[in-house]
mmCIF file of the N, C-alpha and C atoms, coordinates in Angstrom:
data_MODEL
# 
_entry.id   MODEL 
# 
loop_
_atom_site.group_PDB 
_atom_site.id 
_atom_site.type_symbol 
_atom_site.label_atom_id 
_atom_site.label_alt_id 
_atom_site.label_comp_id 
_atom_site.label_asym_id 
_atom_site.label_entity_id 
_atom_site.label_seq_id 
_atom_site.pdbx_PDB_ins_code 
_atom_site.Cartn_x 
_atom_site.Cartn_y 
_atom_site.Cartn_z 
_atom_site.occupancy 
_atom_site.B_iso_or_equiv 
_atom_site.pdbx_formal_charge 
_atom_site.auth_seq_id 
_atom_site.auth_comp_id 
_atom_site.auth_asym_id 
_atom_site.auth_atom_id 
_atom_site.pdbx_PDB_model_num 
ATOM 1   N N  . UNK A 1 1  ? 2.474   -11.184 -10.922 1.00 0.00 ? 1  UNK A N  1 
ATOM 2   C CA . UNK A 1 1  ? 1.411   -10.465 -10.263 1.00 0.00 ? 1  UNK A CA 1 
ATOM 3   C C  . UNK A 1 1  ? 0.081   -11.030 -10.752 1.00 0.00 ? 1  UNK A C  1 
ATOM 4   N N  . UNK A 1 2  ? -0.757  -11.122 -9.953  1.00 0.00 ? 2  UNK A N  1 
ATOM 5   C CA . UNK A 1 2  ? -2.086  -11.705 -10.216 1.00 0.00 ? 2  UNK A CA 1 
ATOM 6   C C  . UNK A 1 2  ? -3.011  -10.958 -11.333 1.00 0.00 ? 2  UNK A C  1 
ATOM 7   N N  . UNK A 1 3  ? -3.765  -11.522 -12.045 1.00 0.00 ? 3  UNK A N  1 
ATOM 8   C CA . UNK A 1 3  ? -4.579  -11.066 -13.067 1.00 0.00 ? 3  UNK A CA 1 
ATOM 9   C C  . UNK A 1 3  ? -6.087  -11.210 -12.239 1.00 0.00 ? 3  UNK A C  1 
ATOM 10  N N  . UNK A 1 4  ? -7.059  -9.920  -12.705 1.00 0.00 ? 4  UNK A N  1 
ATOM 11  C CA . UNK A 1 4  ? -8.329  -10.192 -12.612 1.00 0.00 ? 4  UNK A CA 1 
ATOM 12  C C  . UNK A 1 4  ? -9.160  -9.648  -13.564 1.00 0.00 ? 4  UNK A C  1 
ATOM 13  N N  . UNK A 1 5  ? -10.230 -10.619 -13.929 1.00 0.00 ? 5  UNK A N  1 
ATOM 14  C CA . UNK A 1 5  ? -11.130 -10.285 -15.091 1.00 0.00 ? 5  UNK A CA 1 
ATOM 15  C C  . UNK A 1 5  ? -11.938 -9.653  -14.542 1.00 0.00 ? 5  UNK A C  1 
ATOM 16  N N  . UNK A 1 6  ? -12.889 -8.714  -15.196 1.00 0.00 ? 6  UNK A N  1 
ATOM 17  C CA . UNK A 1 6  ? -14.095 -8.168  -14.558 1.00 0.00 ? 6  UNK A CA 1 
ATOM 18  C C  . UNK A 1 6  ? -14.844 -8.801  -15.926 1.00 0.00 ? 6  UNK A C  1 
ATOM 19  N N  . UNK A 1 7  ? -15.942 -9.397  -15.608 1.00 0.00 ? 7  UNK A N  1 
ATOM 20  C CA . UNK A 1 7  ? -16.948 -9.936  -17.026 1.00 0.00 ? 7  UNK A CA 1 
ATOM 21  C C  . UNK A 1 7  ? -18.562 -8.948  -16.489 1.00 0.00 ? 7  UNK A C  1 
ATOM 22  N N  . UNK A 1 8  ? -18.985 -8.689  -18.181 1.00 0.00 ? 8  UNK A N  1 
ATOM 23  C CA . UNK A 1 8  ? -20.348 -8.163  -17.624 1.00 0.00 ? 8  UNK A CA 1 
ATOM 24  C C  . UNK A 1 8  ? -20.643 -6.788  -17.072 1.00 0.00 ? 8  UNK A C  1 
ATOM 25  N N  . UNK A 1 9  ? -19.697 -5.980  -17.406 1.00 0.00 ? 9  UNK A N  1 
ATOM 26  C CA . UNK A 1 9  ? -19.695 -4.441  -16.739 1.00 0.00 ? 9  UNK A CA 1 
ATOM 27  C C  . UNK A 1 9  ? -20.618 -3.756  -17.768 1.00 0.00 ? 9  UNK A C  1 
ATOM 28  N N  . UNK A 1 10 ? -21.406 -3.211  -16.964 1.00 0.00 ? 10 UNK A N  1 
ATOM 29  C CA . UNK A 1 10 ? -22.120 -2.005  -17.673 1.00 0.00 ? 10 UNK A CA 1 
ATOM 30  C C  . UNK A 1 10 ? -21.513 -1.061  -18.516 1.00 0.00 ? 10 UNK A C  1 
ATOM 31  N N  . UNK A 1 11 ? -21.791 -0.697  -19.596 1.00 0.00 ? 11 UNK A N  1 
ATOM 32  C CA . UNK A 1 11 ? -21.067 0.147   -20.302 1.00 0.00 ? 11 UNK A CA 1 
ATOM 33  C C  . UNK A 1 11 ? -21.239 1.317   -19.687 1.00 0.00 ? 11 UNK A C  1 
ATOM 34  N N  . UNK A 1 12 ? -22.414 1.818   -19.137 1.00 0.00 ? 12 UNK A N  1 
ATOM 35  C CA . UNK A 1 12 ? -22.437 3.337   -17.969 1.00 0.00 ? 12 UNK A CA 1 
ATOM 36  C C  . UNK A 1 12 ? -21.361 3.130   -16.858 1.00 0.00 ? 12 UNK A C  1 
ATOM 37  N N  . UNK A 1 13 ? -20.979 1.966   -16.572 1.00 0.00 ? 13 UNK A N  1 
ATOM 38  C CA . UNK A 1 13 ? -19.806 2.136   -15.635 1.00 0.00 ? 13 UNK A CA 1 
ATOM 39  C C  . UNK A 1 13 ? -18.639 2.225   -16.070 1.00 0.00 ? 13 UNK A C  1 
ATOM 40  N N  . UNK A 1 14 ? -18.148 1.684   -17.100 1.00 0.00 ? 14 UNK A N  1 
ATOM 41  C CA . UNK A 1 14 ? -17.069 1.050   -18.203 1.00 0.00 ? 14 UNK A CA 1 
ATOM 42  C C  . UNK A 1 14 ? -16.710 2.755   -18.410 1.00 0.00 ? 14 UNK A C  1 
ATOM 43  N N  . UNK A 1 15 ? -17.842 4.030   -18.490 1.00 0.00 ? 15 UNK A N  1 
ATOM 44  C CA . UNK A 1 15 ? -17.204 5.541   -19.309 1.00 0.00 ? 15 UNK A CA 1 
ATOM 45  C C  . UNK A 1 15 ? -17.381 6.004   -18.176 1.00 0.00 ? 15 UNK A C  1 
ATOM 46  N N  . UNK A 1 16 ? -17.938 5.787   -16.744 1.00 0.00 ? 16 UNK A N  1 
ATOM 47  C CA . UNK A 1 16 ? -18.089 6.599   -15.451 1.00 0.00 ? 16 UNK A CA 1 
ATOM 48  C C  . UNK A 1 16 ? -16.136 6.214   -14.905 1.00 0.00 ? 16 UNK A C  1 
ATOM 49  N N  . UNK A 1 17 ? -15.750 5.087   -14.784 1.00 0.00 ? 17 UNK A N  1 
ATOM 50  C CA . UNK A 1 17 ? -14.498 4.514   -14.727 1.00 0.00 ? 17 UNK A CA 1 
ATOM 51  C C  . UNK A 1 17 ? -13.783 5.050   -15.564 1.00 0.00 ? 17 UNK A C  1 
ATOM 52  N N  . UNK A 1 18 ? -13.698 5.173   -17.169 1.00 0.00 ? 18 UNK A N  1 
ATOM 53  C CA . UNK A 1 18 ? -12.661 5.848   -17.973 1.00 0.00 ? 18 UNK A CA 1 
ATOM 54  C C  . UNK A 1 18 ? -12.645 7.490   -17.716 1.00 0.00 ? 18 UNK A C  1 
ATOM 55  N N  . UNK A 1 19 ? -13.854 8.131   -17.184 1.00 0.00 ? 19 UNK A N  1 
ATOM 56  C CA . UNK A 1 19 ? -14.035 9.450   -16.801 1.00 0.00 ? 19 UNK A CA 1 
ATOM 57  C C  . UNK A 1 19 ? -13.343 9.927   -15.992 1.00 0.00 ? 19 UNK A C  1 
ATOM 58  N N  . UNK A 1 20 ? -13.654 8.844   -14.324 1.00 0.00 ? 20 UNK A N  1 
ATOM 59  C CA . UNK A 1 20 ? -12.760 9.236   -13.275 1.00 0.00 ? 20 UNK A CA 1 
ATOM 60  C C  . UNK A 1 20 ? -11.292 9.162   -13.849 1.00 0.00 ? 20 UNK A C  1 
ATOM 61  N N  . UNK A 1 21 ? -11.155 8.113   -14.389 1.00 0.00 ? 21 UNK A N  1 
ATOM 62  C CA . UNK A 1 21 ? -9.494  7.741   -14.674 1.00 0.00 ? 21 UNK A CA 1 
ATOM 63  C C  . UNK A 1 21 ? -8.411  8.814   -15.480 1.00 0.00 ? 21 UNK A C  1 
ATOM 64  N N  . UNK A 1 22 ? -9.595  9.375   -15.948 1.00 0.00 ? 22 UNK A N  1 
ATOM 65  C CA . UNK A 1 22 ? -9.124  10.949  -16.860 1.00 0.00 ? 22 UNK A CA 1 
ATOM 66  C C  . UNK A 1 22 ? -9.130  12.505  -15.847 1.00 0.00 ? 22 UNK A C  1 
ATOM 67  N N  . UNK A 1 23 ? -9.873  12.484  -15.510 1.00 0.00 ? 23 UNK A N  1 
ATOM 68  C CA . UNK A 1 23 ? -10.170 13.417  -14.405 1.00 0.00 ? 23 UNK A CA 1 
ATOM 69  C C  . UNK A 1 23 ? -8.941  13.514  -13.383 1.00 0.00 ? 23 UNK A C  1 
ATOM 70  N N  . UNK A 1 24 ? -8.236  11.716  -12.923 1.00 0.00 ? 24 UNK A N  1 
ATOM 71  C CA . UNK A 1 24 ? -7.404  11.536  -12.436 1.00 0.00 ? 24 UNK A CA 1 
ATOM 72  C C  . UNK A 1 24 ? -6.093  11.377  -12.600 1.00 0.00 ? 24 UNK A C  1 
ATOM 73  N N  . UNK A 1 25 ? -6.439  11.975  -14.072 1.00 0.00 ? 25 UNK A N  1 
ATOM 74  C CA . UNK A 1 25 ? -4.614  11.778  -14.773 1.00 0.00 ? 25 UNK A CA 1 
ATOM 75  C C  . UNK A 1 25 ? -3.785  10.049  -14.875 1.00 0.00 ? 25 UNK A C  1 
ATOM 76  N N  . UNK A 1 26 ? -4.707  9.186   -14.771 1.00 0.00 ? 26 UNK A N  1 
ATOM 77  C CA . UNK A 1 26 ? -4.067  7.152   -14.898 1.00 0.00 ? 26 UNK A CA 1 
ATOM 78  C C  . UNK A 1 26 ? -4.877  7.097   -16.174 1.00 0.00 ? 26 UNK A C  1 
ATOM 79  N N  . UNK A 1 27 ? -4.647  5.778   -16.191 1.00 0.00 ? 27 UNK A N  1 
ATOM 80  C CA . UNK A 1 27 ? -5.625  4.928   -17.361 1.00 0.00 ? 27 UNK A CA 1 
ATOM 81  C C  . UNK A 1 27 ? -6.589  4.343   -16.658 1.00 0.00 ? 27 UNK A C  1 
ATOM 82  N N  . UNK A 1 28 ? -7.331  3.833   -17.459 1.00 0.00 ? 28 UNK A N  1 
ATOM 83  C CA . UNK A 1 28 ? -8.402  3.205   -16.570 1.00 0.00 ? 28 UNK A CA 1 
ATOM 84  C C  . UNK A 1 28 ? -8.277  2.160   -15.641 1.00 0.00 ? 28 UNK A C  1 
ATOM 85  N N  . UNK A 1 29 ? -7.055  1.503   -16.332 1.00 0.00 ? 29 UNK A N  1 
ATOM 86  C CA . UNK A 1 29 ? -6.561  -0.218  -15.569 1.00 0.00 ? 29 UNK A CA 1 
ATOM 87  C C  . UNK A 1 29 ? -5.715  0.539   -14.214 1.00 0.00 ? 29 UNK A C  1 
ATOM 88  N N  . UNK A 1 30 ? -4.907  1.325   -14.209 1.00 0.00 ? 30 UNK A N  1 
ATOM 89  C CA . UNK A 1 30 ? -4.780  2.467   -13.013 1.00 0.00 ? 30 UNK A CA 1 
ATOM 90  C C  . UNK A 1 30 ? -5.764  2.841   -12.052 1.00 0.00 ? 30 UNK A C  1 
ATOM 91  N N  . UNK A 1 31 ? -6.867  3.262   -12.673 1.00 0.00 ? 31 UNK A N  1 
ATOM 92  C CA . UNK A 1 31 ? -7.742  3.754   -11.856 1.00 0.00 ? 31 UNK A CA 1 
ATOM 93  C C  . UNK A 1 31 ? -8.448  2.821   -11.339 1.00 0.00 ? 31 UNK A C  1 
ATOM 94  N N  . UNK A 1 32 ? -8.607  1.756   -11.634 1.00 0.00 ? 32 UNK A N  1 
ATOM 95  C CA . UNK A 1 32 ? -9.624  0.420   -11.254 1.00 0.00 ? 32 UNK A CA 1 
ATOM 96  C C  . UNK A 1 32 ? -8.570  0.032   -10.206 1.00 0.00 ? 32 UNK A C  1 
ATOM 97  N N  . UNK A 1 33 ? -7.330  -0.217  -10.357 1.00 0.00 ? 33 UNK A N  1 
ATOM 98  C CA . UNK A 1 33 ? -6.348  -0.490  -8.984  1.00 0.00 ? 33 UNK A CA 1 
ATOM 99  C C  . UNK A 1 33 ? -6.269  0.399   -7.886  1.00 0.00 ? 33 UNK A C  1 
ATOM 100 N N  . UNK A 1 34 ? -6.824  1.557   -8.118  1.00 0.00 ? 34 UNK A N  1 
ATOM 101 C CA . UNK A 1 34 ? -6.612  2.622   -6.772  1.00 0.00 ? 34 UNK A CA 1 
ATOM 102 C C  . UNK A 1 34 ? -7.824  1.938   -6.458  1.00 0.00 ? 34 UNK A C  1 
ATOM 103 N N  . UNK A 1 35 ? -8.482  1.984   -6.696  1.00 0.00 ? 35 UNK A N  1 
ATOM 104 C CA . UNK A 1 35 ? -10.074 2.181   -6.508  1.00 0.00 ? 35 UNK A CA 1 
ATOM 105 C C  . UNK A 1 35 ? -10.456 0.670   -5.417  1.00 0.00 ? 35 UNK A C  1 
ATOM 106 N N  . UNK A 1 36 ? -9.615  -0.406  -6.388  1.00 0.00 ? 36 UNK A N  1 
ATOM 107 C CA . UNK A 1 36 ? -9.496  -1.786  -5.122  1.00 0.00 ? 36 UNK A CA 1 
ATOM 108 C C  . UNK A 1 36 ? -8.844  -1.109  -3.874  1.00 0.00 ? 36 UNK A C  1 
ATOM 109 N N  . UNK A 1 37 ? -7.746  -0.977  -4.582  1.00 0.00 ? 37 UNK A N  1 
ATOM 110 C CA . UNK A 1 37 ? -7.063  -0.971  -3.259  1.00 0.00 ? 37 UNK A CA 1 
ATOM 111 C C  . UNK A 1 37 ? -7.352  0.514   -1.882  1.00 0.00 ? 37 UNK A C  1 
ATOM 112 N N  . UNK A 1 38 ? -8.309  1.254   -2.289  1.00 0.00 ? 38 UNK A N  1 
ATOM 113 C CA . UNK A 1 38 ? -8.704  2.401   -1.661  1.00 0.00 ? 38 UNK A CA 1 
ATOM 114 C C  . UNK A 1 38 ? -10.090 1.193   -0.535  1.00 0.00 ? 38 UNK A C  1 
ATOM 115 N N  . UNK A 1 39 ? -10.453 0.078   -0.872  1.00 0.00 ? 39 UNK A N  1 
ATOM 116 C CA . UNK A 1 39 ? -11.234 -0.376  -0.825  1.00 0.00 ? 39 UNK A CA 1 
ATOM 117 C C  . UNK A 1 39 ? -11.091 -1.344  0.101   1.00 0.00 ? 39 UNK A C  1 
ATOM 118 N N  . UNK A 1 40 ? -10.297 -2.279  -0.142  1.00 0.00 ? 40 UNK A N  1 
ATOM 119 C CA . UNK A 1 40 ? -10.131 -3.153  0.284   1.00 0.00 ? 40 UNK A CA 1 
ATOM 120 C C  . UNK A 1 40 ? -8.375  -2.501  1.598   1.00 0.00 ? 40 UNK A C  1 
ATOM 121 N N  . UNK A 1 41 ? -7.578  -1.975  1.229   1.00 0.00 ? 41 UNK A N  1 
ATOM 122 C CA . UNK A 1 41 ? -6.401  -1.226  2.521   1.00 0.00 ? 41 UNK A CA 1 
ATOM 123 C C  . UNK A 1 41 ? -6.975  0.050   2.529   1.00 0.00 ? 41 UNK A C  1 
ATOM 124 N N  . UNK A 1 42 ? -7.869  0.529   3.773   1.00 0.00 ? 42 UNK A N  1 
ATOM 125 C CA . UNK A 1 42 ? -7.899  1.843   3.796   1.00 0.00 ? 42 UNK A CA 1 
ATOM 126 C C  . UNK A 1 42 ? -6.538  2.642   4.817   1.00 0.00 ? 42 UNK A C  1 
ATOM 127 N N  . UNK A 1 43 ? -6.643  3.919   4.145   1.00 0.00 ? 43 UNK A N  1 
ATOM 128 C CA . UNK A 1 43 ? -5.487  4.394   4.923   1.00 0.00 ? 43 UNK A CA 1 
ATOM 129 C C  . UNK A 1 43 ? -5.558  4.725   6.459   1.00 0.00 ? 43 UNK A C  1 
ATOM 130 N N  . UNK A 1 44 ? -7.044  4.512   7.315   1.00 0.00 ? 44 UNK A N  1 
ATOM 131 C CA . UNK A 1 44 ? -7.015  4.215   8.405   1.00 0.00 ? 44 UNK A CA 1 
ATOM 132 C C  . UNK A 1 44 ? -6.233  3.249   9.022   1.00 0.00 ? 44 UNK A C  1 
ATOM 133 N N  . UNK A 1 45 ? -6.078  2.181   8.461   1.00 0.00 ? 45 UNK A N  1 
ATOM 134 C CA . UNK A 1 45 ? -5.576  0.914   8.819   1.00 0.00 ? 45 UNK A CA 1 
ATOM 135 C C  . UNK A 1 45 ? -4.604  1.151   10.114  1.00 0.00 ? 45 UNK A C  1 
ATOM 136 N N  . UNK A 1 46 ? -4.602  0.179   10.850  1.00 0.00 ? 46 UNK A N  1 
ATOM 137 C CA . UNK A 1 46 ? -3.565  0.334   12.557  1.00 0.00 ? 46 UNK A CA 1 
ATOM 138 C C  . UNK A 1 46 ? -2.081  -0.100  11.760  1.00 0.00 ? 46 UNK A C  1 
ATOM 139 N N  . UNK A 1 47 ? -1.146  0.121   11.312  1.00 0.00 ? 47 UNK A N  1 
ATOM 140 C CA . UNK A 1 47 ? -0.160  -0.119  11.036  1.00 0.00 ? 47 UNK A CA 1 
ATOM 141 C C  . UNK A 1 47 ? 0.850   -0.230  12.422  1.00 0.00 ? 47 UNK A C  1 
ATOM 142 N N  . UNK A 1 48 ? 1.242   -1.747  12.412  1.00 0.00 ? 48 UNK A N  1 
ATOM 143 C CA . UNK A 1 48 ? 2.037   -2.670  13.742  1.00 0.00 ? 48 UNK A CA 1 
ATOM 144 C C  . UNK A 1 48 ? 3.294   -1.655  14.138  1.00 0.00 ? 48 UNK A C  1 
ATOM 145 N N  . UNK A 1 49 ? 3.972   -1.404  13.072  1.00 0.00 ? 49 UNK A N  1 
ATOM 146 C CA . UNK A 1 49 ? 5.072   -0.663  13.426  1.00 0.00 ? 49 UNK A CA 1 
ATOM 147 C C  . UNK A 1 49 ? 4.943   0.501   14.186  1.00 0.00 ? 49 UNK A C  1 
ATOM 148 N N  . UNK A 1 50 ? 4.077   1.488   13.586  1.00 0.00 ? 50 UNK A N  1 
ATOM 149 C CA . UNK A 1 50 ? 3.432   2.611   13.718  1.00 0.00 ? 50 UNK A CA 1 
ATOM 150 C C  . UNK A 1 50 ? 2.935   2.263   15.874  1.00 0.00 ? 50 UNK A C  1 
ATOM 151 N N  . UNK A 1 51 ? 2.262   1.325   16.072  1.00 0.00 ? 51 UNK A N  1 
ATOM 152 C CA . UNK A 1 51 ? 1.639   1.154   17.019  1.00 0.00 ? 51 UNK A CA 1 
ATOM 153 C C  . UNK A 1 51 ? 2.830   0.774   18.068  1.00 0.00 ? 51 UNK A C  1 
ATOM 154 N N  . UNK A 1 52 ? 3.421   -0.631  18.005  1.00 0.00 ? 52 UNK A N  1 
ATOM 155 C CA . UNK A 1 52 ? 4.405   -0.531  18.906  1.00 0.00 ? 52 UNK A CA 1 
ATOM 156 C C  . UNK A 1 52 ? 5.619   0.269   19.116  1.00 0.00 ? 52 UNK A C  1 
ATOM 157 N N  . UNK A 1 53 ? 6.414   1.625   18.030  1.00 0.00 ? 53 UNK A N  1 
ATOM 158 C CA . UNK A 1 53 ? 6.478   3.093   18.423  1.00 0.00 ? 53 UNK A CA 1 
ATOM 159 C C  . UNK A 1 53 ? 5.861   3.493   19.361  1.00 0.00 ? 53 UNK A C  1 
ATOM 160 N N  . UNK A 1 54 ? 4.653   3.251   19.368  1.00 0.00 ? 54 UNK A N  1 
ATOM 161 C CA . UNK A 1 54 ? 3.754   4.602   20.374  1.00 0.00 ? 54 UNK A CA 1 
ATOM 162 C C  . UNK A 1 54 ? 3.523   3.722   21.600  1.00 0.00 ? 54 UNK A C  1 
ATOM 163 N N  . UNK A 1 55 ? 3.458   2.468   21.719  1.00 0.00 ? 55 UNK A N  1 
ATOM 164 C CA . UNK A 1 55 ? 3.335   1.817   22.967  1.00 0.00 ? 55 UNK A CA 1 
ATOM 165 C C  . UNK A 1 55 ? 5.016   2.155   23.464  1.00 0.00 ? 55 UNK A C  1 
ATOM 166 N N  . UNK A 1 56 ? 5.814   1.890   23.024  1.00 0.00 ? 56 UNK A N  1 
ATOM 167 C CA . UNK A 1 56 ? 7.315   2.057   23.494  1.00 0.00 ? 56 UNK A CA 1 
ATOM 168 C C  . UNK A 1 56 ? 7.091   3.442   24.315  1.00 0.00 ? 56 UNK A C  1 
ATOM 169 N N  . UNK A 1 57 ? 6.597   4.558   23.665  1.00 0.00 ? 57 UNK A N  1 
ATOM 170 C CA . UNK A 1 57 ? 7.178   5.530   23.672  1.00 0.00 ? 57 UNK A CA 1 
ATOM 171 C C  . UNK A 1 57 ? 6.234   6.153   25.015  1.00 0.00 ? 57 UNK A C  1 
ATOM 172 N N  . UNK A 1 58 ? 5.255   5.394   25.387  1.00 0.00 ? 58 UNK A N  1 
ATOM 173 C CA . UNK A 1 58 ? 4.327   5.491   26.346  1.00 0.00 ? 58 UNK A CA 1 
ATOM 174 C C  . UNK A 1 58 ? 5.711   5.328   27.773  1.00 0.00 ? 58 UNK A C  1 
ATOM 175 N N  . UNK A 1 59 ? 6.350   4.686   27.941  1.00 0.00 ? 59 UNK A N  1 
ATOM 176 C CA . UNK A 1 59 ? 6.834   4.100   28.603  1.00 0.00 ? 59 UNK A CA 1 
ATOM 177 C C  . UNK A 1 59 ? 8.490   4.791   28.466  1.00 0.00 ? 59 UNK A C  1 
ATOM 178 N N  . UNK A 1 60 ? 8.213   6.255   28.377  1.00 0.00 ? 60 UNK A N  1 
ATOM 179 C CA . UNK A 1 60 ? 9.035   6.888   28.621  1.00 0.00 ? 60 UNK A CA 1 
ATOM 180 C C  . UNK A 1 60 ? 11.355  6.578   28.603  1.00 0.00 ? 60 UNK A C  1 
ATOM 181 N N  . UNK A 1 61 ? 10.960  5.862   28.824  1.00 0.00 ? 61 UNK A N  1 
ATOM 182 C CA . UNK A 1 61 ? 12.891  4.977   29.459  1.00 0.00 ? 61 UNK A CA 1 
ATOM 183 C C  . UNK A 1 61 ? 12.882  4.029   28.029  1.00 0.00 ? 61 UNK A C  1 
ATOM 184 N N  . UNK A 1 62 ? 12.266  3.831   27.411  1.00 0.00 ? 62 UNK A N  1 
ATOM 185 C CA . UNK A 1 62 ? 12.836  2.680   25.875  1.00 0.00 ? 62 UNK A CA 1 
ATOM 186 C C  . UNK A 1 62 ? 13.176  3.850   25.016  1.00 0.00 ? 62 UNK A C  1 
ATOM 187 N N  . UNK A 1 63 ? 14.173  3.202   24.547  1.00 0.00 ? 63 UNK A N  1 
ATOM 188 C CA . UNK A 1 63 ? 14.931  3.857   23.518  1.00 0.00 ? 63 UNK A CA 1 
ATOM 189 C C  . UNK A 1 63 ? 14.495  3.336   21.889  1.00 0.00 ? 63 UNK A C  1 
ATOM 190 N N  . UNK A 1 64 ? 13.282  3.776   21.674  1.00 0.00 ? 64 UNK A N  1 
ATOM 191 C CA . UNK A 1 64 ? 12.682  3.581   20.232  1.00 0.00 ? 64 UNK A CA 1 
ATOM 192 C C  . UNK A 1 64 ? 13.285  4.098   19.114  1.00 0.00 ? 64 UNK A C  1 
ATOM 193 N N  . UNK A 1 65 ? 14.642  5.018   19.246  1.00 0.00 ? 65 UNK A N  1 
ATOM 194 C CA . UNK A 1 65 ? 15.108  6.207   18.228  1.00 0.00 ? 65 UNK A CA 1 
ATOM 195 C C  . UNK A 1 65 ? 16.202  4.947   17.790  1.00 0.00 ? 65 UNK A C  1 
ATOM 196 N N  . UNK A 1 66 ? 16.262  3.708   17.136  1.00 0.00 ? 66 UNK A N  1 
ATOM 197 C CA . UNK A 1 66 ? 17.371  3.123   16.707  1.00 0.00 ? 66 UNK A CA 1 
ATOM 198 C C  . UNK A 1 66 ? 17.450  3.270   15.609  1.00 0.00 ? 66 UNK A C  1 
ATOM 199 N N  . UNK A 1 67 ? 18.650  3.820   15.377  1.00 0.00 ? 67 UNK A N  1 
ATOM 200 C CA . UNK A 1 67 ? 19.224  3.946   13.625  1.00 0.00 ? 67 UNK A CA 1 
ATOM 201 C C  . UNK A 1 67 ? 19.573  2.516   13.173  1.00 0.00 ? 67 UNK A C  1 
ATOM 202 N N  . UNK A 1 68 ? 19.275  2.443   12.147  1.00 0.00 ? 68 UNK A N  1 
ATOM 203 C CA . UNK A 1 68 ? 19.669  1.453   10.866  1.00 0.00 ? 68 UNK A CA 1 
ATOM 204 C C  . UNK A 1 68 ? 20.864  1.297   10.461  1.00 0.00 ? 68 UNK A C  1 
ATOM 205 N N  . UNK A 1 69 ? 21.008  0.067   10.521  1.00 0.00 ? 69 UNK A N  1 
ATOM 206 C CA . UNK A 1 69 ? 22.581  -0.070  9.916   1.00 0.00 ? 69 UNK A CA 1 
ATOM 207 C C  . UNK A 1 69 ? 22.070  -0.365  8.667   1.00 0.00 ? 69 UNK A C  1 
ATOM 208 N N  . UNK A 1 70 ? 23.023  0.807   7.498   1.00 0.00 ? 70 UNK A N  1 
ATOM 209 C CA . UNK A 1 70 ? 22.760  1.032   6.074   1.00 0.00 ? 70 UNK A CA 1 
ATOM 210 C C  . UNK A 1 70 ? 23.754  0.133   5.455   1.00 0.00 ? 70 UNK A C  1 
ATOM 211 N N  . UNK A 1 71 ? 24.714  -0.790  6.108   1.00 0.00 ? 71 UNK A N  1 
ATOM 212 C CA . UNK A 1 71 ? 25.968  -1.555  5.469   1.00 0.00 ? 71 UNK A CA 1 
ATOM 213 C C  . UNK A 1 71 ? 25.279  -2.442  4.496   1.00 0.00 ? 71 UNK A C  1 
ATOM 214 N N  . UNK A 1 72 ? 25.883  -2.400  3.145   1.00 0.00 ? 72 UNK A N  1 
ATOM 215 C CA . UNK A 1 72 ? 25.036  -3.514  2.459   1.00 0.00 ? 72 UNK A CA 1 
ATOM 216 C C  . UNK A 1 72 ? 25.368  -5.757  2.781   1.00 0.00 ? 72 UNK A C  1 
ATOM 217 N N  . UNK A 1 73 ? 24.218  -5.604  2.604   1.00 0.00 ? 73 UNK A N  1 
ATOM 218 C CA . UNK A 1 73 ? 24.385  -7.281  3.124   1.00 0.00 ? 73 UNK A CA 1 
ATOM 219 C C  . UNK A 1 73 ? 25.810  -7.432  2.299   1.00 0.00 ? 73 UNK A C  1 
ATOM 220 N N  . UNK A 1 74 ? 26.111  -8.887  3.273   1.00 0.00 ? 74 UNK A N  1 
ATOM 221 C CA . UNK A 1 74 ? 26.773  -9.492  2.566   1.00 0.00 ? 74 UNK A CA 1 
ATOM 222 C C  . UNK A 1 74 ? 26.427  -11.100 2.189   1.00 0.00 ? 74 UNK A C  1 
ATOM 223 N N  . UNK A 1 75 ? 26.854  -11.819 1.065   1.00 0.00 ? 75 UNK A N  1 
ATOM 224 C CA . UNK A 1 75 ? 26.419  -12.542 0.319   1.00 0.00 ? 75 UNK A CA 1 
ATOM 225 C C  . UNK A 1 75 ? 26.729  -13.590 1.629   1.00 0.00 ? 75 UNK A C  1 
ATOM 226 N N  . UNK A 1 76 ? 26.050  -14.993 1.517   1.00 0.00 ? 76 UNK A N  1 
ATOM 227 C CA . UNK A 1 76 ? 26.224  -16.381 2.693   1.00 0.00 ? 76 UNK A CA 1 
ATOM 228 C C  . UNK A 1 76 ? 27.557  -17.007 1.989   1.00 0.00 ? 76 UNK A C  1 
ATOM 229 N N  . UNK A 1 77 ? 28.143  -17.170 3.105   1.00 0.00 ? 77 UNK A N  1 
ATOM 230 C CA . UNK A 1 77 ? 29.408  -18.276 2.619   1.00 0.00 ? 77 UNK A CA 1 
ATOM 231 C C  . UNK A 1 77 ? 29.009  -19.968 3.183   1.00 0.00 ? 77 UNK A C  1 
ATOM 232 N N  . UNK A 1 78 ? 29.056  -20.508 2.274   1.00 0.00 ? 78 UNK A N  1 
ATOM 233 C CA . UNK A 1 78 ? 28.815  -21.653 3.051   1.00 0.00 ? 78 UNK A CA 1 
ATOM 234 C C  . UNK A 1 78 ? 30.070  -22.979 2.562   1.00 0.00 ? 78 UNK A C  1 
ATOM 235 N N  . UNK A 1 79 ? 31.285  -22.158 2.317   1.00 0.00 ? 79 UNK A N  1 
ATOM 236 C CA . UNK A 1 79 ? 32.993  -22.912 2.861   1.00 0.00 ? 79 UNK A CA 1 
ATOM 237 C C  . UNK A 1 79 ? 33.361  -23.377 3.999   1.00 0.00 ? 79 UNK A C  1 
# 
């Protein structure tokens, strides 16, 4: 998994960050990852799956309800 440095942080941000992160029950290195990722993927986002469901389902006659086959893989033979 990728590493990122932050260099140069204000120490008023450095205890505003360990504050929230307490407030929020994580650690701080926790709370700095919600905080990207609240940022950068919001939970608005159009999710593909989500969307072509609802285009299917526009169109009344497709059968969007397909169950999953739960069988576990099986390994490649290549004999």
């Amino acid at each position: 998994m990728p590493v990122v440095t932050v260099r140069n942080l204000p120490a008023a941000t450095h205890r505003a960050l360990k504050l929230r992160a307490a407030q929020n029950g994580r650690s701080t290195e926790a709370e700095i990852r919600e905080i990207l990722e609240e940022a950068v993927r919001p939970a608005t986002r159009i999710k593909i799956g989500s969307e072509l469901a609802a285009f299917g389902q526009c169109f009344g006659e497709l059968d969007v309800n397909v169950t999953r086959d739960q069988t576990p893989a099986e390994p490649a033979s290549f004999e």
